[in-house]
ZAMARGU-4260 file (C-alpha; in steps of 0.2 Angstrom, whole numbers, plus 5000, padded with zeros to 4 digits):
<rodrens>
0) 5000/5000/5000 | 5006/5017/4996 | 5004/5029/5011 | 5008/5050/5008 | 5014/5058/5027
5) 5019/5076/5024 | 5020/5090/5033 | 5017/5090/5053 | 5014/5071/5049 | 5026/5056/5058
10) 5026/5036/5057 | 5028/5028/5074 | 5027/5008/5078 | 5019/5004/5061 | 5006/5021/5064
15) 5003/5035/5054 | 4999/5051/5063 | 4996/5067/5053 | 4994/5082/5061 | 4992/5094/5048
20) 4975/5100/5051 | 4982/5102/5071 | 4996/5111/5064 | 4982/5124/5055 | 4973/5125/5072
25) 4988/5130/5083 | 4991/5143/5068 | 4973/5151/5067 | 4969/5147/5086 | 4986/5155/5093
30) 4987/5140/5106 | 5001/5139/5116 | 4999/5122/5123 | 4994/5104/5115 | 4986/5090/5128
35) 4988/5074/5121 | 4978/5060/5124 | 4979/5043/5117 | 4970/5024/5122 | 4978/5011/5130
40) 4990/5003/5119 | 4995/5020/5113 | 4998/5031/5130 | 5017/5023/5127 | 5019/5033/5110
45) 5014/5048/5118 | 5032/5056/5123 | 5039/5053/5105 | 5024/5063/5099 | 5026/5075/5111
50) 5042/5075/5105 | 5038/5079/5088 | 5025/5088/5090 | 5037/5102/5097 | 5048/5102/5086
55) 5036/5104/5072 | 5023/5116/5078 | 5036/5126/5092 | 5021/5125/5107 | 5022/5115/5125
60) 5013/5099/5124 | 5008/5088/5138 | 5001/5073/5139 | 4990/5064/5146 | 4991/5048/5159
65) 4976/5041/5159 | 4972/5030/5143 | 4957/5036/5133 | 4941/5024/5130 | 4934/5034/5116
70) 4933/5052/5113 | 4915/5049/5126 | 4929/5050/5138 | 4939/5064/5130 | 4947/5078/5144
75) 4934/5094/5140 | 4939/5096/5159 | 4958/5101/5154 | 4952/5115/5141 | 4943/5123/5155
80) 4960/5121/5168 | 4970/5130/5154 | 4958/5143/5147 | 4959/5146/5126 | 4977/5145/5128
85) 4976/5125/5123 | 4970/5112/5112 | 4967/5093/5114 | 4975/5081/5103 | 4962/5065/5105
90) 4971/5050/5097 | 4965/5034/5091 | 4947/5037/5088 | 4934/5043/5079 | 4919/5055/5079
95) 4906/5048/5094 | 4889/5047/5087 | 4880/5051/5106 | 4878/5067/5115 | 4892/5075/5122
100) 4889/5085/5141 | 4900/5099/5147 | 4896/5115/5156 | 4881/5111/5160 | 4873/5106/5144
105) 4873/5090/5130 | 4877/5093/5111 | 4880/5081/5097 | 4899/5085/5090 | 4916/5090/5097
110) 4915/5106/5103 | 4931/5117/5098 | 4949/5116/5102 | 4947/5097/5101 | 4955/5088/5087
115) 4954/5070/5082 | 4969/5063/5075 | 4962/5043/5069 | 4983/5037/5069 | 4980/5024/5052
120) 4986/5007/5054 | 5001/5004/5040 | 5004/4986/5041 | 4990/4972/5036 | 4990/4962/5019
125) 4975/4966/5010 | 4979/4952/4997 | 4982/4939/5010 | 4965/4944/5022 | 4955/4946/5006
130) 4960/4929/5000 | 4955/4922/5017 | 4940/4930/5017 | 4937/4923/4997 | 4939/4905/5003
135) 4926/4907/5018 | 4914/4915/5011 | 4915/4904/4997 | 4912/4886/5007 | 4897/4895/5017
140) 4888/4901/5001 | 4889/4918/5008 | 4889/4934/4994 | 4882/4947/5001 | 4891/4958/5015
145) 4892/4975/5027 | 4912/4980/5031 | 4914/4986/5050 | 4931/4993/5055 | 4941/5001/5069
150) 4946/5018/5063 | 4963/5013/5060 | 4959/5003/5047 | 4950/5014/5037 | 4958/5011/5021
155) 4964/4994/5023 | 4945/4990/5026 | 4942/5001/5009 | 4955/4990/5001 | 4948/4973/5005
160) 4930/4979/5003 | 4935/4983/4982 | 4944/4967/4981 | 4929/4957/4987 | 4918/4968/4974
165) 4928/4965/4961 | 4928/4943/4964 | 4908/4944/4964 | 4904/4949/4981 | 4892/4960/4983
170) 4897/4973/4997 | 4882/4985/5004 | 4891/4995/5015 | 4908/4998/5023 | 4906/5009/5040
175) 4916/5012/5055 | 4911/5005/5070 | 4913/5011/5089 | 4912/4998/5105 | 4894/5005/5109
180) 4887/5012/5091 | 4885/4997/5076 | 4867/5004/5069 | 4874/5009/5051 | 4877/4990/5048
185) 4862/4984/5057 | 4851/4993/5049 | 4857/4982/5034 | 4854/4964/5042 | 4841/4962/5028
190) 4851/4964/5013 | 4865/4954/5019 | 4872/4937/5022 | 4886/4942/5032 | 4895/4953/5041
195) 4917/4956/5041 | 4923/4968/5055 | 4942/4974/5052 | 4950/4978/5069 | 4963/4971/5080
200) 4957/4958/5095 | 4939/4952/5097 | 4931/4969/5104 | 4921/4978/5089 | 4917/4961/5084
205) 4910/4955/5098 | 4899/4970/5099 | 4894/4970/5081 | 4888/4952/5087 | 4878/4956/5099
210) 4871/4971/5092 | 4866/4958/5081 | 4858/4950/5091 | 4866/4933/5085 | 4856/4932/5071
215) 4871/4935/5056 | 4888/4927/5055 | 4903/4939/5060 | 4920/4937/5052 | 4933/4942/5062
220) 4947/4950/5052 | 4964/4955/5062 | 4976/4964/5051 | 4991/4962/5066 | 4988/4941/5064
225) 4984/4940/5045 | 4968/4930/5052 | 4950/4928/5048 | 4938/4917/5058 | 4921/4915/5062
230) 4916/4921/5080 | 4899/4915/5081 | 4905/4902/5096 | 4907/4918/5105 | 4894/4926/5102
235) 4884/4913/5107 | 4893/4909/5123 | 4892/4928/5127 | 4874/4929/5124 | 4871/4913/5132
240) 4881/4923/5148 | 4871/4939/5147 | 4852/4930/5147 | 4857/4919/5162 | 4862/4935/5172
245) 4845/4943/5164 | 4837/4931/5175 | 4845/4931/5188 | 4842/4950/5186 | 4824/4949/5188
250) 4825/4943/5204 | 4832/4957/5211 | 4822/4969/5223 | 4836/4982/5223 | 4844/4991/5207
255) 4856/5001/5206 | 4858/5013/5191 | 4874/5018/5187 | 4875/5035/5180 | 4893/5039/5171
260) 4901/5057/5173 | 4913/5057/5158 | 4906/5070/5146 | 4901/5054/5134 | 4896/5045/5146
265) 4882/5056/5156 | 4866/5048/5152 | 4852/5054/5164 | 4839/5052/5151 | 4842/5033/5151
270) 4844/5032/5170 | 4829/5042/5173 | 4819/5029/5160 | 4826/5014/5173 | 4821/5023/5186
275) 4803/5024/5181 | 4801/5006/5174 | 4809/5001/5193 | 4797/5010/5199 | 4782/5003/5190
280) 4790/4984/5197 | 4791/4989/5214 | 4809/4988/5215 | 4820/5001/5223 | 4833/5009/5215
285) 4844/5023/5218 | 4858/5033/5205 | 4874/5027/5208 | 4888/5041/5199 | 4904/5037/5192
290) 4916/5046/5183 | 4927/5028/5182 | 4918/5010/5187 | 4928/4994/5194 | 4922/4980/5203
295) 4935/4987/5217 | 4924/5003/5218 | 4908/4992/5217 | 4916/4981/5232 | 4915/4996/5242
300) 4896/4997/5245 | 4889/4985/5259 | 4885/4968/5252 | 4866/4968/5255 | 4864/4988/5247
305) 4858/4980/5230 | 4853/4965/5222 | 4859/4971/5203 | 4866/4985/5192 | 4864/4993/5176
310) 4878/5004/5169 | 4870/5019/5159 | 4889/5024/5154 | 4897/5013/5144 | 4890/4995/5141
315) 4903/4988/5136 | 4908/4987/5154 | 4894/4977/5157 | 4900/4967/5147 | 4920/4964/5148
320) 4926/4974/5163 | 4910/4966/5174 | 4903/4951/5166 | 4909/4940/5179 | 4903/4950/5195
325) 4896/4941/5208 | 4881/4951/5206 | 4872/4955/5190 | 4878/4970/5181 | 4867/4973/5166
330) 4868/4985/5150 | 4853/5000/5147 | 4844/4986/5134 | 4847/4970/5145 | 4838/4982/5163
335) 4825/4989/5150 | 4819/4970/5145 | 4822/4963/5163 | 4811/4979/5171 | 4797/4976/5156
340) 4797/4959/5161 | 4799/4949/5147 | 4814/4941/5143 | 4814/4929/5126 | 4829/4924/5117
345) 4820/4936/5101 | 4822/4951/5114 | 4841/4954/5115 | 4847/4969/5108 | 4862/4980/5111
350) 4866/4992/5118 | 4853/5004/5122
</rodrens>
């Protein structure tokens, strides 16, 4: 693949990260000070940006410590600490689809002085994972499918999606996809036999999965392994997980609803809609808030406070960081089914 990085643009570890549009901002905005912010497997890079970010654009630049879950968790709160004189740098991500609440009020968008910077993926083999996919979609009969990937892999999932077009496959869609937002593609479970999902690890899979409730195939297709495999074993194991602890869910007499205070992540529209279908069931609830949730913070209330949770933040915590709690801890669309009191292996959806 031919990749272009010019300008205020570096290659770091196999990423590309191009900064020009920052470089533009720091120009017309006068900033003084970058704040940089990056997810997990990237906070290590984050000195040899810095690095180069000062040396290109001649402004301070700190960085952030904590890792990033998205840009729902992006630090509004360190604008405010250094006035106009900054700008956040949000690595890693893309644009986030849900509302966004700081100072008091919730917008769709960014507001200004943040600036995403996606950092593209420059390693995978489009000709080997479209081979792959070739071969399995061929022995299950499958033609038609969506494209789901990480925003990293933007244009290797462009590349795979116009080598599958061009063998015969028919491809409706090729969308980005966030742990918590998969409607573009499953809005097109109708017109589609099934569904590939470009990103590293099992995460956006997963989710695509159980957004779909089950009901399509995923193909799981890692550009850091060269692999391609069918995670529907998962899905079904996880869904299997998930409609046990509904159960056990509805037994509860005591919920509590977790509200999350990360500017993506405050959703007291969804808590109050809990709170009134607790209400109707008899079952006390109170609001729990967060700005972080662990099972060490949870383990901190007394043992007999409540029966079962529901995470209003994100639910992917529901799912990963919590699935195994000795209590039930439930996403928005898992409480909403439990609390309307019917809970069918046709009702799952995901996540809201």
């Amino acid at each position: 693949m031919a990749w272009e990085c010019r300008g205020c643009c570096t290659v770091i570890d196999g990423y590309m990260f191009d900064f020009n549009h920052v470089a533009e901002a720091v120009n017309t905005r006068r900033s003084e000070l970058l704040i940089l912010e990056a997810p997990q497997g990237m906070v290590r890079l984050l000195e040899r940006l810095a690095g180069f970010l000062e040396a290109c654009l001649g402004v301070r630049v700190a960085v952030r410590l904590e890792p990033s879950f998205g840009a729902c968790s992006a630090s509004l709160d360190a604008l405010d600490m250094f006035g106009g004189r900054a700008i956040l740098v949000h690595i890693g991500h893309g644009e986030y689809v849900y509302p966004l609440c700081w100072r008091g009020s919730c917008s769709q968008g960014l507001p200004g002085g943040v600036y995403l910077v996606e950092a593209e993926y420059l390693g995978g083999d489009p000709e080997a994972l479209s081979s792959k996919l070739l071969e399995a979609l061929e022995r299950h009969g499958w033609s038609r499918v969506a494209v789901g990937y990480s925003v990293q892999h933007r244009r290797l999932a462009a590349m795979i999606a116009g080598k599958l077009s061009s063998s015969g496959v028919v491809v409706r869609a090729a969308s980005s996809v966030l742990g918590c937002y998969y409607y573009n593609l499953t809005k097109l479970r109708g017109a589609v036999d099934a569904y590939l999902v470009v990103a590293g690890g099992y995460f956006h899979a997963l989710g695509l999965g159980l957004a779909l409730g089950g009901s399509k195939p995923v193909l799981r297709v890692d550009p850091y392994t060269s692999s391609v495999d069918d995670i529907g074993g998962l899905v079904s194991k996880t869904l299997a997980r998930r409609y046990w602890l509904m159960q056990q869910a509805s037994r509860a007499s005591s919920l509590g609803i977790i509200v999350g205070l990360l500017p993506g992540q405050y959703r007291p529209w969804i808590a109050d809609y809990l709170s009134r279908l607790a209400e109707k069931r008899g079952i006390r609830h109170r609001v729990i808030l967060a700005r972080y949730l662990s099972r060490e913070y949870l383990d901190n209330l007394s043992p007999g406070d409540y029966d079962a949770f529901v995470v209003t933040s994100c639910p992917r915590l529901a799912i990963e960081d919590l699935g195994d709690y000795y209590k039930p801890v439930l996403t928005p669309a898992e409480a909403r089914i439990v609390l309307s009191g019917g809970i069918t292996s046709q009702d799952y959806t995901f996540p809201w």
